[in-house]
N, C-alpha and C positions, 0 to 999 in steps of 0.2 A: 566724180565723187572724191573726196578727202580722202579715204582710206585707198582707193586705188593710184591716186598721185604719190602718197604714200611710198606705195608698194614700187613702183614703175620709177621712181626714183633711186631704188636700192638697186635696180638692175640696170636703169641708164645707162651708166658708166659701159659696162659690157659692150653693147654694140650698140645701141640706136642712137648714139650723137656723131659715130661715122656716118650714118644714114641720112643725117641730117645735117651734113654739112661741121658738125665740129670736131674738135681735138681731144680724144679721150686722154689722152695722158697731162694736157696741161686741167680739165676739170678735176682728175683723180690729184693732181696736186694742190687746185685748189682748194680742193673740199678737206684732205686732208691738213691744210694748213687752219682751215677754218673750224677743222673737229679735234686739234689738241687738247691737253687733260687742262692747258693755260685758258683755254678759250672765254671761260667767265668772268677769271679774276684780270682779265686784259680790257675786258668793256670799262666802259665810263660807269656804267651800273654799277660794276662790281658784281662777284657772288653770292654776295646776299639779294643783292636787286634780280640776277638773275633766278634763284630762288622762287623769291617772292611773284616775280611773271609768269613762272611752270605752277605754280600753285594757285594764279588767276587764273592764265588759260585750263589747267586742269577742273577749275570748276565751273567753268561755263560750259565745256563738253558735257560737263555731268549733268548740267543742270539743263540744258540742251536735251540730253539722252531721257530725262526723268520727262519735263516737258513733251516732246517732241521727238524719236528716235532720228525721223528724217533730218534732225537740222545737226544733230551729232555726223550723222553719217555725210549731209549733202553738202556743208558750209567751212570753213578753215576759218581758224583764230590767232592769230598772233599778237602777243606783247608784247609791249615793253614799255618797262618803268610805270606801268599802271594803266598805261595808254592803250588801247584794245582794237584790232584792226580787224575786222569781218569783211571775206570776202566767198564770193562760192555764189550757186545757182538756185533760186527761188520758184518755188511755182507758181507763186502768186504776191499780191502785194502785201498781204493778211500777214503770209508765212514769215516775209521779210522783218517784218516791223514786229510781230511776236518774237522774233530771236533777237533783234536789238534789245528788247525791253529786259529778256532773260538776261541776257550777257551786263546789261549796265546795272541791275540787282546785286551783281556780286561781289563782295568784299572786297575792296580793295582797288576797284576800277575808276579811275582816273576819268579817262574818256572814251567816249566808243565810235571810232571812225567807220562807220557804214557802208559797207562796198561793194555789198550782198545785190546782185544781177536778177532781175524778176526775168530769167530765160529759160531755155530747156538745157538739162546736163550735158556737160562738155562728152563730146564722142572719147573713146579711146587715144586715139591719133592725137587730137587737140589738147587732152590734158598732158600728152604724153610731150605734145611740143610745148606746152609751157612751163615744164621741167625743165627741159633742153636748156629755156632762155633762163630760168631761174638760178642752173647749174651755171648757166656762161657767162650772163654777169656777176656772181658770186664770186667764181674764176676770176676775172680780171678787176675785180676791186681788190682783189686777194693778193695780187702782184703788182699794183698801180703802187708805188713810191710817195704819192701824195694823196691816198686816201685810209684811214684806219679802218679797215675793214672790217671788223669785229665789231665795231659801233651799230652794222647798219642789218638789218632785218629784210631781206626780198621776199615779195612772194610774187607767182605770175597767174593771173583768171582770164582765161581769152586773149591773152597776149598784151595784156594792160599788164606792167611793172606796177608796183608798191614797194614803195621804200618806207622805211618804219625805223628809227632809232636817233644819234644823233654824231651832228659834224662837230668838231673843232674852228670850222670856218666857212665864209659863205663861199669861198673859191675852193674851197674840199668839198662842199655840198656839189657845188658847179660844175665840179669833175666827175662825183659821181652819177650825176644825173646825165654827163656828158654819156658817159659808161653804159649809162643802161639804155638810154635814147638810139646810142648808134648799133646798139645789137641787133643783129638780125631777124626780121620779122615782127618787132616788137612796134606796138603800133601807136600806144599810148605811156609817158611813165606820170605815174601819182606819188608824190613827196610828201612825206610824213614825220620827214625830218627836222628836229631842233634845234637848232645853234645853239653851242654854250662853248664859252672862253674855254682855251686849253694851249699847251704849247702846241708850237707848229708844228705839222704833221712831218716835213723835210725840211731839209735846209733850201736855205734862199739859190741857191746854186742847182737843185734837183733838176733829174731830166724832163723836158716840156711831155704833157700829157700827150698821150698817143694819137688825138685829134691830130696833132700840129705837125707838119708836113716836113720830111728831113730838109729843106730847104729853110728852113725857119720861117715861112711863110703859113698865117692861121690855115686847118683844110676848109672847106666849104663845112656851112652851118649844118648839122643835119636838123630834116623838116619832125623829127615825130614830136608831137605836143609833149611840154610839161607841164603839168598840174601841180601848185606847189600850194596847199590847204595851209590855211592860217593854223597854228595850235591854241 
């Protein structure tokens, strides 16, 4: 459920990504890096665009809650720039497609990327490990030198990444998708991201992406699929 990933993301940090294998101290920096009072006016949106997205997703919850209490409580919405990203666990195929219909009704909605799972609710443990990996690649895009971190919007359902916002370039796309592909336990990543001109992320001199093996030799490809949806 939404409001328990929610919750179990505020306590992460504390202990369960020792348990599972990660670094709390470099999450709490990156999260903190990505929760500065700069964080808005740093996006390609800007803060008005950001704004204007808390005030779409805010009304599709509502109108979700008014509709449907379940699809408030069972489903996650994320924005950006009008663009609208449903993801979360359905009971059926009926429930699915009445919350698309709601969410694409509301002012200001661009487009509505469907990601919504006709499955049964993630156990405790599972949504709690898709925080884990939501935290950990958030983390290392946050400290990668050749990607703006700020641009890009994660969310994880099942261990499928979604990526949501936008690159400067398709080899900053390429990195971060590299990013989220090689994180652990991640099985699937979905690209949602849009190229638009911008200067370079680094200089032409930057350290090679962390794939790439101190020997300067590429490492081995990793196999998790990428889905990269047309806009």
């Amino acid at each position: 459920m939404s409001s328990f990933r929610q919750f179990i993301g505020s306590v992460l940090i504390v202990g369960l990504p020792v348990a599972l294998g990660g670094c709390p101290a470099a999450i709490v920096a990156g999260l903190g890096a990505a929760g500065g009072a700069g964080y808005a006016a740093n996006q390609e949106r800007g803060t008005g665009g950001s704004v204007d997205d808390f005030k779409i997703k805010t009304n599709i919850q509502n109108a979700w809650l008014n509709t449907n209490p379940l699809m408030q409580r069972d489903l996650s919405v994320t924005v950006y720039e009008g663009r609208v990203l449903l993801t979360g666990a359905a009971p059926d195929p009926q429930f699915k497609a009445q919350a698309k219909e709601v969410a694409s009704r509301v002012p200001g909605v661009r487009a509505v990327y469907d990601e919504i799972e006709v499955a049964p609710d993630e156990s405790a443990w599972e949504s709690a490990k898709d925080t884990w990996i939501t935290s950990r690649v958030r983390t290392e895009l946050a400290f990668n030198p050749n990607v703006r971190s700020v641009n890009y919007t994660i969310e994880t359902v099942n261990k499928s990444v979604y990526l949501i916002g936008s690159a400067r370039s398709q080899t900053e796309l390429d990195t971060a998708t590299t990013v989220a592909r090689t994180t652990p336990d991640v099985k699937r990543v979905v690209s949602y991201v849009e190229i638009r001109p911008g200067s370079p992320v680094a200089a032409q001199n930057a350290p090679p992406p962390s794939g790439a093996s101190a020997a300067g030799a590429p490492a081995a490809a990793p196999t998790t699929p990428v889905e990269v949806e047309k806009l």
